[in-house]
N, C-alpha and C positions, 0 to 999 in steps of 0.2 A: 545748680544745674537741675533741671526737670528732666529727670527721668523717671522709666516703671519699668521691671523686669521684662524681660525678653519673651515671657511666654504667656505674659500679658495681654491676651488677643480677648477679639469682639467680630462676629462673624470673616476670620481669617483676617483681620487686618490688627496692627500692632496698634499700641494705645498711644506710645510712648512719645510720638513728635506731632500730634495732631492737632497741640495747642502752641501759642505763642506768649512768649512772658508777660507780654502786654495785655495780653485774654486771660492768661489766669488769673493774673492780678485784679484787673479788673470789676470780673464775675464774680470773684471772692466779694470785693466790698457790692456789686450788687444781689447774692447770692445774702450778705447776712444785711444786708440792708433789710430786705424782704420779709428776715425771719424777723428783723426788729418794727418793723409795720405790724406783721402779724398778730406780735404777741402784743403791741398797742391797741390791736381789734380787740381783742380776749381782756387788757385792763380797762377799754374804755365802755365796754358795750355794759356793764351792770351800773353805770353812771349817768349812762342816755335816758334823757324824762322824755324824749322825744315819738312818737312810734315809726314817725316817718324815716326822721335818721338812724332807729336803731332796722331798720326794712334796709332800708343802704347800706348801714355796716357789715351787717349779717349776706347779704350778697355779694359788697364788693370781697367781704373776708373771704368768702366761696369759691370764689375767682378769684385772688391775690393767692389763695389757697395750690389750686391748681397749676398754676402760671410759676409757685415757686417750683412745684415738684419738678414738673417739666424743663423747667431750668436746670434743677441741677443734675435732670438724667444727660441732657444734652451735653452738659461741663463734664458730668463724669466718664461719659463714654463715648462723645465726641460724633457720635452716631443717632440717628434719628428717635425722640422721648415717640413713649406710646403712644401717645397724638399730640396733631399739628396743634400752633397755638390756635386758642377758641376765639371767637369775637366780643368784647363785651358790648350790652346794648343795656344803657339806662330805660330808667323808667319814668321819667318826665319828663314834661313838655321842654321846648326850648324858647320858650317868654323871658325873656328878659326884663324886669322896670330898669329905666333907667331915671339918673338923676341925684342927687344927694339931698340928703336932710341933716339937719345938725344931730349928732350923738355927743356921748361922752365920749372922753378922749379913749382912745385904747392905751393900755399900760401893762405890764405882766403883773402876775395876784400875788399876794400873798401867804395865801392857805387853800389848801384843798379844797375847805370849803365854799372856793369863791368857784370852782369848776362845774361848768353848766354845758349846753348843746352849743353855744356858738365858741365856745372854746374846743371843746371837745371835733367840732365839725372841722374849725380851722387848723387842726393838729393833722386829722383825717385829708385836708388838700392840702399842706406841707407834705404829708408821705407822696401822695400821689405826683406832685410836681418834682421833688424830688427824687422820686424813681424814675421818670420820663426822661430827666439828664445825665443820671448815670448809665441807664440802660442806653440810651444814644451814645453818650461817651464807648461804653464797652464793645456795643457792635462797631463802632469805627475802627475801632483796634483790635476786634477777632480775626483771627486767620481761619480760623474752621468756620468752613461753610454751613454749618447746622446749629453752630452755636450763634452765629451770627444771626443766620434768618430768623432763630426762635428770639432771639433779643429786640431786632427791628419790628417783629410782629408785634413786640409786647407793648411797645413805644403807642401805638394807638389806643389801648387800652386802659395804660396810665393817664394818659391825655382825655379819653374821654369819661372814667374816672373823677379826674379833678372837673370836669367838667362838670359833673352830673351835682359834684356837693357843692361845686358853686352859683349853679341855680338853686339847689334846695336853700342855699344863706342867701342870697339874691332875694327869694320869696319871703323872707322872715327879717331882710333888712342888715341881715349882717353884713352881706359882700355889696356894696353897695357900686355904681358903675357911674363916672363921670361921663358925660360926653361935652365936645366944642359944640359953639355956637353955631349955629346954621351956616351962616356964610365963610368959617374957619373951615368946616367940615368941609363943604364946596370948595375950599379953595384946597384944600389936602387934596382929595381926591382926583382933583382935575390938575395937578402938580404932572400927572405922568400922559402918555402917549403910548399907540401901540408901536411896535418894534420892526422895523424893515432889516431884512438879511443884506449882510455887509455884502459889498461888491464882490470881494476877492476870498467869501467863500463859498464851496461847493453846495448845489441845490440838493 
């Protein structure tokens, strides 16, 4: 049972029913998810040869940073973190290359010493894609209004996040982006139609 003593309050209001089993549970494994991102900022950033992705890491940690704390004011008190979520806003362009080129196979290493920036980047949008589904998962299932909206807000953040380190691998060849052929593409796209409102519902 989730309970907290009775005289447990936060501006007049009780603590003790303002979450649901499914939100606490939840926020827990997104709550130490977060911290285990974190402290992968903190082991991976003296490993980066990179200056660009160590520029990325040291910012999104900044803001992965903040987005936890406020998390977990929101979980522990159920009432509004000292501020709203922030916006993240990368810092590059959004060019894409497309296309493939033959690599080497990808395989997992052997030794630390084979840990370079495009391992290390690709660990970096594992967390972020990973947090984007858990945090979606949790706020489907919060009942508190404020834990909910600070988790939905976060959702675009992680998203664009992974966005940001998958241009930076994009540029250097790691994330590389297939596309169809011209007339496949055409023929996807023009698969759909716009939408007319059914008869027999209201305008």
């Amino acid at each position: 049972m989730f309970t907290q003593p009775s005289d447990s309050q936060d501006n007049g209001q009780t603590m003790s029913m303002n979450h649901g089993a499914h939100e606490i549970l939840d926020v827990h494994e997104v709550l130490s998810a977060s911290i285990g991102a974190l402290n992968q900022c903190v082991l991976m950033r003296d490993q980066i040869q990179d200056p660009e992705l160590l520029a990325i890491v040291d910012r999104q940690y900044a803001f992965m940073l903040d987005e936890y704390n406020i998390t977990m004011e929101a979980y522990k008190t159920g009432h509004d973190p000292k501020h709203p979520t922030k916006t993240y806003n990368m810092q590059m362009s959004n060019d894409v290359k497309y296309g493939l080129t033959p690599s080497e196979p990808k395989k997992p290493i052997q030794s630390a010493n084979e840990v370079n920036d495009a391992i290390l980047s690709g660990a970096l949008l594992t967390m972020h894609k990973t947090a984007a589904v858990g945090k979606t998962q949790a706020a489907l299932e919060s009942t508190n209004p404020v834990v909910r909206r600070v988790l939905q807000d976060s959702v675009p953040n992680c998203v664009e996040m992974a966005y940001e380190v998958s241009l930076y691998q994009n540029k250097r060849g790691i994330y590389q982006v297939p596309q169809f052929a011209q007339n496949d593409m055409n023929t996807m796209l023009n698969m759909y139609g716009q939408a007319e409102k059914a008869k027999n519902m209201p305008n």
